[in-house]
C-alpha positions as CSV (number, residue, x, y, z in Angstrom):
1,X,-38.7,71.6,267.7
2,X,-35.9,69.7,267.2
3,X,-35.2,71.3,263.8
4,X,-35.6,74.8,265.4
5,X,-32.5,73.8,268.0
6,X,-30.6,72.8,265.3
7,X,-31.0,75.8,263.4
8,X,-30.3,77.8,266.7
9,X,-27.2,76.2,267.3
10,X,-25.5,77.1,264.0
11,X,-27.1,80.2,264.3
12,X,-25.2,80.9,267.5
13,X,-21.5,78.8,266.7
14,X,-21.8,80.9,263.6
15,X,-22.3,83.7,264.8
16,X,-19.2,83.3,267.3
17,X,-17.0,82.5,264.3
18,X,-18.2,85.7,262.4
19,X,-17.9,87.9,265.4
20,X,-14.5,86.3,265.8
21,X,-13.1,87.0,262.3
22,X,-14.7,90.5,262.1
23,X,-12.8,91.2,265.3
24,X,-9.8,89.6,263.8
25,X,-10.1,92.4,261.3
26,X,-11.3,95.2,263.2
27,X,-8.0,94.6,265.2
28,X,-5.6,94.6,262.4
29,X,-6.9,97.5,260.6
30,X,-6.2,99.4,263.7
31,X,-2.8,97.7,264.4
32,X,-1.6,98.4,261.2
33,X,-2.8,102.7,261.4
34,X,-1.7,102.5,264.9
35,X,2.0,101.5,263.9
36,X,4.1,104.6,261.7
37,X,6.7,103.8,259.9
38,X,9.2,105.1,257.5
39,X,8.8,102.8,254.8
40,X,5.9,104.9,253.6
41,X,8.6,107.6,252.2
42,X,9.6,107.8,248.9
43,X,12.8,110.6,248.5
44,X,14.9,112.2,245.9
45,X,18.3,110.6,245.9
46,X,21.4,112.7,245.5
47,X,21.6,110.7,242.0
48,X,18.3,111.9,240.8
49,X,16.7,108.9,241.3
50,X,14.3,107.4,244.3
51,X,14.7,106.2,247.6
52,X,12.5,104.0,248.3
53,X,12.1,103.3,252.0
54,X,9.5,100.6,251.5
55,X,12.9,98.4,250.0
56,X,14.6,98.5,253.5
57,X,11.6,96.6,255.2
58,X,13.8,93.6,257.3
59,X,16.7,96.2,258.1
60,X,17.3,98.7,260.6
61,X,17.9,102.4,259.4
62,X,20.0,105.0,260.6
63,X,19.1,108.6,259.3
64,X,21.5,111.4,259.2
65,X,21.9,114.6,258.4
66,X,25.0,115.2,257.1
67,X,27.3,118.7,256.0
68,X,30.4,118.7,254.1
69,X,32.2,121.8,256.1
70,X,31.1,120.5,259.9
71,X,33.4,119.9,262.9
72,X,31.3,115.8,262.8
73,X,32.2,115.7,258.9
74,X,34.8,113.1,260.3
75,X,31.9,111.0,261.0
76,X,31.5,110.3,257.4
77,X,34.1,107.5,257.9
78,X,32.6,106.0,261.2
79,X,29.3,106.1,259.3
80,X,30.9,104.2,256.4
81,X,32.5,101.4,258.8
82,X,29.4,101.1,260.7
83,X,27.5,100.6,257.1
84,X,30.2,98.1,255.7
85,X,30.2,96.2,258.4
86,X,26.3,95.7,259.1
87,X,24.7,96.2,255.7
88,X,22.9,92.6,256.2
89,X,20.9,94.0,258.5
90,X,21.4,98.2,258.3
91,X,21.2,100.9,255.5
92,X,22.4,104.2,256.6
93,X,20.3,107.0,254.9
94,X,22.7,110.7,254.5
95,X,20.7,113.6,254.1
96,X,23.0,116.7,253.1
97,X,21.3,119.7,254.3
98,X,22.4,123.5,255.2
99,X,20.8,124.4,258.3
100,X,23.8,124.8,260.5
101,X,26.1,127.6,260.1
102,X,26.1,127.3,256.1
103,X,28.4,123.8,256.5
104,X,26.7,122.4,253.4
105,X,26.8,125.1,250.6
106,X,27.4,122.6,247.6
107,X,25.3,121.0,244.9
108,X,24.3,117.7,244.9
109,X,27.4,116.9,242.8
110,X,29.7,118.9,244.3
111,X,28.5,116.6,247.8
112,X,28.6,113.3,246.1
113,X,32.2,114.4,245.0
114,X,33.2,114.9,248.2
115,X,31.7,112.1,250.1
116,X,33.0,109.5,247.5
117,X,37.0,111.4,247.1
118,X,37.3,112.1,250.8
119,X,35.5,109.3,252.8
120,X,34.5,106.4,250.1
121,X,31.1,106.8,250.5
122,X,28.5,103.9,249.4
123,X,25.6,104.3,251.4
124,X,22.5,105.6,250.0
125,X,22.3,109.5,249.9
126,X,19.6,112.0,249.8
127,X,19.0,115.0,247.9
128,X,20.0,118.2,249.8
129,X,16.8,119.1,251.9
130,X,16.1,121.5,255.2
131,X,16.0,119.4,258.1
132,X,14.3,122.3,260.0
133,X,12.0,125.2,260.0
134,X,9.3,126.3,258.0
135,X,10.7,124.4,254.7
136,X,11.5,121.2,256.8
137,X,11.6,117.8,254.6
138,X,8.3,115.9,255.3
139,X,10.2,112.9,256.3
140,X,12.3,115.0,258.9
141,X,8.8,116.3,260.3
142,X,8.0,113.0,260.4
143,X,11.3,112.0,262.1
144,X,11.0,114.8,264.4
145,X,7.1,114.6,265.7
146,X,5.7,112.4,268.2
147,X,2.2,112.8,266.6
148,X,3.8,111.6,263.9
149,X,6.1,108.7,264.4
150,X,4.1,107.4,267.4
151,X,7.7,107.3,269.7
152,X,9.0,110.3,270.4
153,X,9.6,114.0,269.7
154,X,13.2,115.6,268.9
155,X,14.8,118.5,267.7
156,X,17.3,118.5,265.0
157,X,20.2,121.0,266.8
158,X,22.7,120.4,264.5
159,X,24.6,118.0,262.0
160,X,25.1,114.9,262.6
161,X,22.0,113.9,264.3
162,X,20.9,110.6,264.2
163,X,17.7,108.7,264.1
164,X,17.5,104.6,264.6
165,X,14.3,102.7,263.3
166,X,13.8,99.7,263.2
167,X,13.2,96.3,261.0
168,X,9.6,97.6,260.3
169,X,9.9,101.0,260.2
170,X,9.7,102.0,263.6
171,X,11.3,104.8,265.6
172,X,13.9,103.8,268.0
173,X,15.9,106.3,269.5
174,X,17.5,109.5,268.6
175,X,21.4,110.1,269.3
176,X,22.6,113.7,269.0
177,X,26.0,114.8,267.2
178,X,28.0,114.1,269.7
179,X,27.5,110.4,269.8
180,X,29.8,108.7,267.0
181,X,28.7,105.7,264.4
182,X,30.8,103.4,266.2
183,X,29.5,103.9,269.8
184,X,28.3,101.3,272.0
185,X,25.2,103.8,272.0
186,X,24.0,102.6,268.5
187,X,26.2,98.9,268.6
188,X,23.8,97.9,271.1
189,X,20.4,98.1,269.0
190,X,22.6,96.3,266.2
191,X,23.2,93.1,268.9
């Protein structure tokens, strides 16, 4: 009898440490699907070679699309500041793209050219992509789609858009064109 409570008792405190772990692991599994994030892309980089989003895990990134022959072109140099001065803790990601009134027309060489001659340009740039419509990038779909990014939904109107994720990946805001690389808008999520 005694043997049998015995055997009862570790029966039951290990069954409440194996009901604990499996939870433990239930949990995480659906943490870990429950939480998008960008480092899961992989892009073509204006150079030819890879992008790697995965690398910028510990930094906040700030998405662009970007034209060469755009009224926000200027922004180039705010974008360049703002990268110079936080790359500790932000990469800035251009994507060149010709969706708005045929403001990027150029090659991938012809952009790079630019970027570098006219604004000194060091952060990481994409290949040209579409940032909307039918032929839309799958990271912008995934930029642009709730269902997708878990945070909110947003429509690319124009160049110079901008999206902020965080230090894991995570979407956190939008800013349209209008809002500059050195506003207090974005300054505050670099705090």
């Amino acid at each position: 009898m005694l043997f049998s409570l015995f055997i009862n008792l570790f029966k039951s405190k290990f069954m409440k440490y194996l009901f604990s772990f499996l939870s433990i692991i239930v949990l995480s599994s659906f943490m870990l699907v429950g939480t998008p994030s960008i480092h899961k892309f992989k892009v073509k980089s204006i150079d030819g070679s890879t992008i790697d989003f995965a690398k910028f895990k510990g930094k906040k990134i700030l998405v662009v699309n970007v034209a060469s022959k755009c009224g926000y072109t200027r922004q180039y140099e705010g974008l360049e500041k703002l990268y110079a001065a936080n790359k500790d803790k932000l990469v800035i990601v251009g994507f060149p793209a010709n969706n708005f009134g045929s403001q990027e027309p150029g090659t991938d060489a012809e952009i790079v050219e630019f970027c570098k001659a006219r604004f000194g340009v060091s952060f990481p740039m994409a290949s040209k992509i579409s940032v909307k419509g039918e032929d839309v990038a799958p990271i912008y779909k995934w930029l642009t789609t709730k269902a997708d990014n878990g945070v909110l939904a947003a429509t690319v109107s124009w160049n110079f858009n901008k999206f902020l994720l965080d230090e894991n990946g995570k979407m956190i805001a939008y800013f349209p064109s209008k809002v500059e690389p050195n506003s207090e808008e974005i300054a505050k999520y670099l705090k």
